[in-house]
Residue frames as a rotation matrix with the C-alpha (Angstrom) as fourth column:
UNK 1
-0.728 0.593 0.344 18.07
0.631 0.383 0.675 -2.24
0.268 0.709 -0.653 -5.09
UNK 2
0.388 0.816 0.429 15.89
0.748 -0.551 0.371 0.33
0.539 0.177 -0.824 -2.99
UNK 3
-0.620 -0.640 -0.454 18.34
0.784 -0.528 -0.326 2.48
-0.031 -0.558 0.829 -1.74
UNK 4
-0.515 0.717 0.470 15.47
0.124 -0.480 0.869 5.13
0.848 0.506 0.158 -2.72
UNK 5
0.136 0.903 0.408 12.95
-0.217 -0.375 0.901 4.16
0.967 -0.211 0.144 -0.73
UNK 6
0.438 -0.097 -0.894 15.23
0.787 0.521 0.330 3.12
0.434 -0.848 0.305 2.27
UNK 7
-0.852 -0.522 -0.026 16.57
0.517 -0.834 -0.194 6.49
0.079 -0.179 0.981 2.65
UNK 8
-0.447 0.836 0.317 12.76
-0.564 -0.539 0.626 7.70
0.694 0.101 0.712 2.61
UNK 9
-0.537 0.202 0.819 12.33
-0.842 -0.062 -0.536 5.83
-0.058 -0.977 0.203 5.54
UNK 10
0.740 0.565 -0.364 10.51
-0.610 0.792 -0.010 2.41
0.282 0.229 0.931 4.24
UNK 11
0.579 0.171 0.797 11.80
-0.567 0.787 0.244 -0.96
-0.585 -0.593 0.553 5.27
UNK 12
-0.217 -0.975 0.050 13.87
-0.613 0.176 0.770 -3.24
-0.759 0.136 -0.636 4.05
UNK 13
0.726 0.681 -0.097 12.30
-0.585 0.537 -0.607 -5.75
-0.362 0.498 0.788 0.93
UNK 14
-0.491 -0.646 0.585 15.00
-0.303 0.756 0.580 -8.68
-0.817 0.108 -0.566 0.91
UNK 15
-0.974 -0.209 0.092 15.06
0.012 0.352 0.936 -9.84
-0.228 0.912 -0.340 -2.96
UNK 16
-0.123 0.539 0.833 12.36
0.968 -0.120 0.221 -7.97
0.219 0.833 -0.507 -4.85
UNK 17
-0.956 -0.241 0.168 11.85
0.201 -0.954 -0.223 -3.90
0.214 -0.179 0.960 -5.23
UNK 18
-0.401 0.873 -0.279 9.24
0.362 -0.129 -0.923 -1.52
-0.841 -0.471 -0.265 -4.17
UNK 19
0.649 0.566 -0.508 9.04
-0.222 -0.498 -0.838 0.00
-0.727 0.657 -0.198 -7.81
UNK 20
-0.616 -0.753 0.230 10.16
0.541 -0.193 0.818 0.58
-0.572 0.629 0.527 -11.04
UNK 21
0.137 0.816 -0.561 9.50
-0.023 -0.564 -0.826 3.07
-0.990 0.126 -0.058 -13.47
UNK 22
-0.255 0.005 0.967 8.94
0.851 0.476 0.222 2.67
-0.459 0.880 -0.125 -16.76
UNK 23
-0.555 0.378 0.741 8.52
0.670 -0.325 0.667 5.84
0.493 0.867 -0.073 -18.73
UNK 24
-0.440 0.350 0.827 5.48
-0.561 -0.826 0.052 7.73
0.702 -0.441 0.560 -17.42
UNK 25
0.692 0.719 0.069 3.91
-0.572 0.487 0.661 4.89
0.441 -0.497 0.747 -15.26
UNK 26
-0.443 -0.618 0.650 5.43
-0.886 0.188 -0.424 3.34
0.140 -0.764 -0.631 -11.81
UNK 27
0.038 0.458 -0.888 4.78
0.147 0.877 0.458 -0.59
0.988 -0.147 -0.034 -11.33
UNK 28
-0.372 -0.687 0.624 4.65
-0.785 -0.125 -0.606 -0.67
0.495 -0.716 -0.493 -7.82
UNK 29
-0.537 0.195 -0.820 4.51
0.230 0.970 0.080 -4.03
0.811 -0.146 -0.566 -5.64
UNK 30
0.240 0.935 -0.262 2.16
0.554 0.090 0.828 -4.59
0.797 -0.343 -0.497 -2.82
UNK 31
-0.627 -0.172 0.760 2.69
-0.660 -0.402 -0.635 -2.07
0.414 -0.899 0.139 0.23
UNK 32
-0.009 0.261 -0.965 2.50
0.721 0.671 0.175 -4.40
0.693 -0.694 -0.194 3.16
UNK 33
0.725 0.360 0.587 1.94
-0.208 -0.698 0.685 -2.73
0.657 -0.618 -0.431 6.66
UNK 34
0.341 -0.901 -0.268 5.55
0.796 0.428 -0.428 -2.56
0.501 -0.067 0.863 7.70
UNK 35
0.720 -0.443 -0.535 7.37
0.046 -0.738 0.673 0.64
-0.693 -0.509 -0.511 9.86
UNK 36
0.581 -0.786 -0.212 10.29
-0.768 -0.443 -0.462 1.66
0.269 0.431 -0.861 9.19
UNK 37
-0.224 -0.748 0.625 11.87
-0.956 0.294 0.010 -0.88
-0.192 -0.595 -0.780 11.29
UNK 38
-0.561 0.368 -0.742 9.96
-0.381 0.681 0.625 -3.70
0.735 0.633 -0.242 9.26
UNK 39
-0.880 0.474 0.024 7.91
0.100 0.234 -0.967 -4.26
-0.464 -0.849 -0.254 12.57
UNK 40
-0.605 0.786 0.130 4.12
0.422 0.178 0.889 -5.31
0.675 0.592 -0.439 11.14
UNK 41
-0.963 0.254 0.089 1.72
-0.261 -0.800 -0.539 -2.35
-0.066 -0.543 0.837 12.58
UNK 42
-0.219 0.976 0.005 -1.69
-0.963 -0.217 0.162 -2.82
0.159 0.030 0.987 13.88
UNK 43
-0.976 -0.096 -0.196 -1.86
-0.098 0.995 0.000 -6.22
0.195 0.019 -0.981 14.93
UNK 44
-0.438 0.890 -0.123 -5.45
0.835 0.353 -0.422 -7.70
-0.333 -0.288 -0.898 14.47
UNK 45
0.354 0.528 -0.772 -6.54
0.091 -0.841 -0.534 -3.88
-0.931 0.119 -0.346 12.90
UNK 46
0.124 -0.107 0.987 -7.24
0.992 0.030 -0.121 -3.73
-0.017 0.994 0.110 9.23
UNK 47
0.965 0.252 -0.071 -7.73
0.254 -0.967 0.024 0.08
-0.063 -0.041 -0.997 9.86
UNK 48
0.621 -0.759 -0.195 -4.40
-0.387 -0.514 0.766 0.68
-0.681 -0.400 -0.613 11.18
UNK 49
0.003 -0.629 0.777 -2.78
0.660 0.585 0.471 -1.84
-0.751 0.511 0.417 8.44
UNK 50
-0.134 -0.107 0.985 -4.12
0.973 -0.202 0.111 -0.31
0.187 0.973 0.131 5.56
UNK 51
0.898 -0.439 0.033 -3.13
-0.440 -0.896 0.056 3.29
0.005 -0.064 -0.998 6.87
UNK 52
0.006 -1.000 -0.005 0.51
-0.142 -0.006 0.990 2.07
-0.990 -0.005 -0.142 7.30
UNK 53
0.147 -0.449 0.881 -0.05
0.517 0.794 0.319 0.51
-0.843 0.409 0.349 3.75
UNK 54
0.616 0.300 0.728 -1.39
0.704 -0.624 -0.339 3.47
0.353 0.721 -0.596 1.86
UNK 55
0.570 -0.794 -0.211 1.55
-0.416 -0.500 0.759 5.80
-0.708 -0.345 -0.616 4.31
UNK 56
0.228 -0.964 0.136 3.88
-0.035 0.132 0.991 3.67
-0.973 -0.231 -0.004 2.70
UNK 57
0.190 0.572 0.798 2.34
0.903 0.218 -0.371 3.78
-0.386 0.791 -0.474 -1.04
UNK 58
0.985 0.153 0.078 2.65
0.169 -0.949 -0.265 7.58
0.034 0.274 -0.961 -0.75
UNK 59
0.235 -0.972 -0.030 6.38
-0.230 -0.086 0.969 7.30
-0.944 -0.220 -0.244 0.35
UNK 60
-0.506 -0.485 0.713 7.15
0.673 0.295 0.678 5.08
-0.539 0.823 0.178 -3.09
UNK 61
0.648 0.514 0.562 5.09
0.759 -0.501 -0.417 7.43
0.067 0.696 -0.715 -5.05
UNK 62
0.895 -0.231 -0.381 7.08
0.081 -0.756 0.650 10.36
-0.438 -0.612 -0.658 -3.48
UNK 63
-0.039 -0.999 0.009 10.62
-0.316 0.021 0.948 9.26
-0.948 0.034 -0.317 -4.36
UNK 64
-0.327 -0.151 0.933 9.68
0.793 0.494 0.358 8.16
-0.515 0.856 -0.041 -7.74
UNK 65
-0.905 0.150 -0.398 8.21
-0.238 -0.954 0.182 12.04
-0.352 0.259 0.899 -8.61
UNK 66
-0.719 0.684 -0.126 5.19
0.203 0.380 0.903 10.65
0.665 0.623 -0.411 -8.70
UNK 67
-0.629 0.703 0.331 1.58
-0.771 -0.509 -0.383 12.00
-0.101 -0.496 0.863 -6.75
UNK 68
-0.671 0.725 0.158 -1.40
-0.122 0.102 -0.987 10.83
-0.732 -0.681 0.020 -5.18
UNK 69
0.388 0.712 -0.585 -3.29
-0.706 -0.178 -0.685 11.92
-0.592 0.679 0.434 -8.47
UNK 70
-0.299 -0.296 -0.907 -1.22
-0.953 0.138 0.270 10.29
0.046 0.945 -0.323 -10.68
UNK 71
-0.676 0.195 0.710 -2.66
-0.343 0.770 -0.538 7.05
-0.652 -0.607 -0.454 -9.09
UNK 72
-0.436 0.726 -0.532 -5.30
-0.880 -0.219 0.422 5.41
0.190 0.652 0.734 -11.47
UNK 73
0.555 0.737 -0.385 -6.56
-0.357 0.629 0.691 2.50
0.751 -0.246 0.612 -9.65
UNK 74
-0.544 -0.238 0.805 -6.12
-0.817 -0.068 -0.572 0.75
0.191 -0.969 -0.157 -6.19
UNK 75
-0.115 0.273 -0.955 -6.33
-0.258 0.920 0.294 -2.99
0.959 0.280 -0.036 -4.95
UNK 76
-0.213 -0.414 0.885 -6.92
-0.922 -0.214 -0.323 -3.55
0.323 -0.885 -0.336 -1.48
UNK 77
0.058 0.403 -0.913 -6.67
0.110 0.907 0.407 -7.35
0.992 -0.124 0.008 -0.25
UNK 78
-0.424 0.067 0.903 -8.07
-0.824 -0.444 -0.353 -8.07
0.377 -0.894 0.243 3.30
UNK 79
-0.732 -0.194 -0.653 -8.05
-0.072 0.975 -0.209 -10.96
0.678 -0.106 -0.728 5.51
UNK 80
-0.913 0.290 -0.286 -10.77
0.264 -0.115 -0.958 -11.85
-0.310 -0.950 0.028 7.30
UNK 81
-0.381 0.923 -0.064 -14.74
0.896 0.351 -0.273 -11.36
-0.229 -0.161 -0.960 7.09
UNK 82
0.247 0.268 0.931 -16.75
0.652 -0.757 0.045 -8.02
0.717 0.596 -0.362 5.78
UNK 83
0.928 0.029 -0.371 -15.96
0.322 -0.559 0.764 -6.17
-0.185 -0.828 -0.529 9.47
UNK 84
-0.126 -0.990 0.063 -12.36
0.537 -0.014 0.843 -6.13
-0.834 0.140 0.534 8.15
UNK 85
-0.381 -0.088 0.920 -13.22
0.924 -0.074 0.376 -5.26
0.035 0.993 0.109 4.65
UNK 86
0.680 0.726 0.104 -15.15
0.646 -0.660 0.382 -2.35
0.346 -0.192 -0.918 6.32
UNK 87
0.813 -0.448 -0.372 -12.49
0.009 -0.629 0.777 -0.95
-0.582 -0.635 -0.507 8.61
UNK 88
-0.217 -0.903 0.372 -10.09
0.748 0.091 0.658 -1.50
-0.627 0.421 0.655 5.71
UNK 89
0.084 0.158 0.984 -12.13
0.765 -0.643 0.038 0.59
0.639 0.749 -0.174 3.23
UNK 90
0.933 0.314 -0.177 -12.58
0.356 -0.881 0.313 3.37
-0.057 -0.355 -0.933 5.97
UNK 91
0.236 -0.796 -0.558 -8.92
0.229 -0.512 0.828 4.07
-0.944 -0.324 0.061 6.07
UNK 92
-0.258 -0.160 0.953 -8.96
0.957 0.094 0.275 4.23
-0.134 0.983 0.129 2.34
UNK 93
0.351 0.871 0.343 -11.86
0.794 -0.472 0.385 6.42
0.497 0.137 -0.857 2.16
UNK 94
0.970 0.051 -0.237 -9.88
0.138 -0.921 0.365 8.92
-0.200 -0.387 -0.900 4.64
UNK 95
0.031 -0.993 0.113 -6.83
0.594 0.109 0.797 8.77
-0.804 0.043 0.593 2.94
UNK 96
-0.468 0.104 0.878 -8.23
0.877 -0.073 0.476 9.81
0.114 0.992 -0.057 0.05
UNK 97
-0.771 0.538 -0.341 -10.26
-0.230 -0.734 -0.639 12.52
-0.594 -0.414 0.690 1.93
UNK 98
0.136 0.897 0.421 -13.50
0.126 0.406 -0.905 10.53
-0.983 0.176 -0.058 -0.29
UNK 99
0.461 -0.022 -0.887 -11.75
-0.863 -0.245 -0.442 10.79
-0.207 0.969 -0.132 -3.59
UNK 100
0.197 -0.561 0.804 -11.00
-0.200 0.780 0.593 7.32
-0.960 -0.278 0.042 -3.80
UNK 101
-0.422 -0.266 -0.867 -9.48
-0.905 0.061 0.422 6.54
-0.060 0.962 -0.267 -7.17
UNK 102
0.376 0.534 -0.757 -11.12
-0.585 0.771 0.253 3.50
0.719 0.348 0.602 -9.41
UNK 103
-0.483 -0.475 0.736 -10.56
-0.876 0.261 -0.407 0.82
0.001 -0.841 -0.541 -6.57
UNK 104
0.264 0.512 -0.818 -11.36
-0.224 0.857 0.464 -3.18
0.938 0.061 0.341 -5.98
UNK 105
-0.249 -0.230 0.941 -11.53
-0.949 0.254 -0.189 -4.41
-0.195 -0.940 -0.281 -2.10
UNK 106
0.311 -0.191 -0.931 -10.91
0.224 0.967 -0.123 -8.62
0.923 -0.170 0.344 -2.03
UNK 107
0.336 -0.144 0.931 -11.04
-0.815 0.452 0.364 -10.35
-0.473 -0.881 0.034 0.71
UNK 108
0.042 -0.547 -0.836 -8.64
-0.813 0.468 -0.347 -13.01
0.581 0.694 -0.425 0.97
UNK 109
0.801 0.001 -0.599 -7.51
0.198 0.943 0.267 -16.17
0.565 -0.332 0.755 2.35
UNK 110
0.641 -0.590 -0.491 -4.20
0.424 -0.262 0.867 -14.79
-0.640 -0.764 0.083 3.58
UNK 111
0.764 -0.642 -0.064 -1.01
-0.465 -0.480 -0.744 -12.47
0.447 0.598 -0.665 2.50
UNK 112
0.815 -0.431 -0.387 2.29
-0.189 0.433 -0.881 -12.80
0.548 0.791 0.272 2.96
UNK 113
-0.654 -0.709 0.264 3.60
-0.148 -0.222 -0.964 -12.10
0.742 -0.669 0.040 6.22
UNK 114
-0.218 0.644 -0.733 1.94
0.851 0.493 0.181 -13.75
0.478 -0.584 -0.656 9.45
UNK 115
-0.119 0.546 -0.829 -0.57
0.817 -0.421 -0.394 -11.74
-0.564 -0.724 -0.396 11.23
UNK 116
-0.918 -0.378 -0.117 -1.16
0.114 -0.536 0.837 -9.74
-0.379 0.755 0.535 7.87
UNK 117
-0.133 0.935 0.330 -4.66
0.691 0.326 -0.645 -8.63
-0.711 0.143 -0.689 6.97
UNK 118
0.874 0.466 -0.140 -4.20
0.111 -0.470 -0.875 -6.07
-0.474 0.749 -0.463 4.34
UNK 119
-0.196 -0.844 0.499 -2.19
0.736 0.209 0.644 -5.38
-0.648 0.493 0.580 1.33
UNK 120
0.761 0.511 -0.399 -2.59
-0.102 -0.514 -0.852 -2.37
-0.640 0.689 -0.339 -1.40
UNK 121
-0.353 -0.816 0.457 -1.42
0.608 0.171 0.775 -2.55
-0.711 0.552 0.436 -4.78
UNK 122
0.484 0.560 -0.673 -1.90
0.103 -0.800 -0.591 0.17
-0.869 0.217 -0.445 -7.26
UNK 123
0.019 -0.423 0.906 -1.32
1.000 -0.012 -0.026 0.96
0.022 0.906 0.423 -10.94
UNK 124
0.466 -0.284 -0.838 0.01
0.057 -0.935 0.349 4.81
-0.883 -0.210 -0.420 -11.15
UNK 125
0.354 -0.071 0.933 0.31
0.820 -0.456 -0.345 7.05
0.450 0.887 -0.103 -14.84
UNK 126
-0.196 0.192 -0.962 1.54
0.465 -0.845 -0.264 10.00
-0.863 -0.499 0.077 -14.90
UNK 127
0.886 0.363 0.288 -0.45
0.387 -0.237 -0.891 12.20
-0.255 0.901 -0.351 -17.87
């Protein structure tokens, strides 16, 4: 089911994919902060989460022939209190090098995998 992006070095995702494409536009599910070895990176450090999450965002973009640009908006959910929501946007913000596509930061109650504090989910066109 992601033979794709497991050959591009992402984690396993036991029963659900990292994408699909449709045409010119790539659904892709949330990029948790996973290694390769499915080992959750950055314990306690939104920073370091949501770099692994937006690394691994660019991987499914990659193997689907899809780009950075083609990107056209960006969710980022973050557990935890505005100091999180802060050190979560900075790793945005330098991912993007300050071109941050249209974007919404939520804080949440919690995600999906214990000791999780960020998640990105993104809608992605290509023109």
């Amino acid at each position: 089911m992601n033979e794709v992006e497991l050959a591009a070095g992402l984690p396993a995702t036991p029963q659900y994919q990292y994408a699909q494409r449709v045409g010119h536009q790539l659904f892709v599910a949330g990029q948790v902060p996973h290694n390769a070895q499915g080992q959750l990176v950055g314990l306690d450090d939104p920073h370091a989460q949501a770099s692994q999450c937006l690394h691994n965002l660019s991987v499914v973009l990659d193997v689907h022939g899809f780009s950075t640009s083609d990107i056209r908006r960006i969710v980022v959910y973050v557990v935890g209190g505005q100091i999180h929501l802060s050190a979560a946007w900075k790793a945005v913000t330098e991912h993007f090098n300050g071109l941050v596509p249209p974007a919404t930061l939520l804080g949440v109650a919690r995600l999906g995998h214990s000791g999780q504090l960020v998640e990105v989910d993104a809608t992605v066109l290509k023109s």
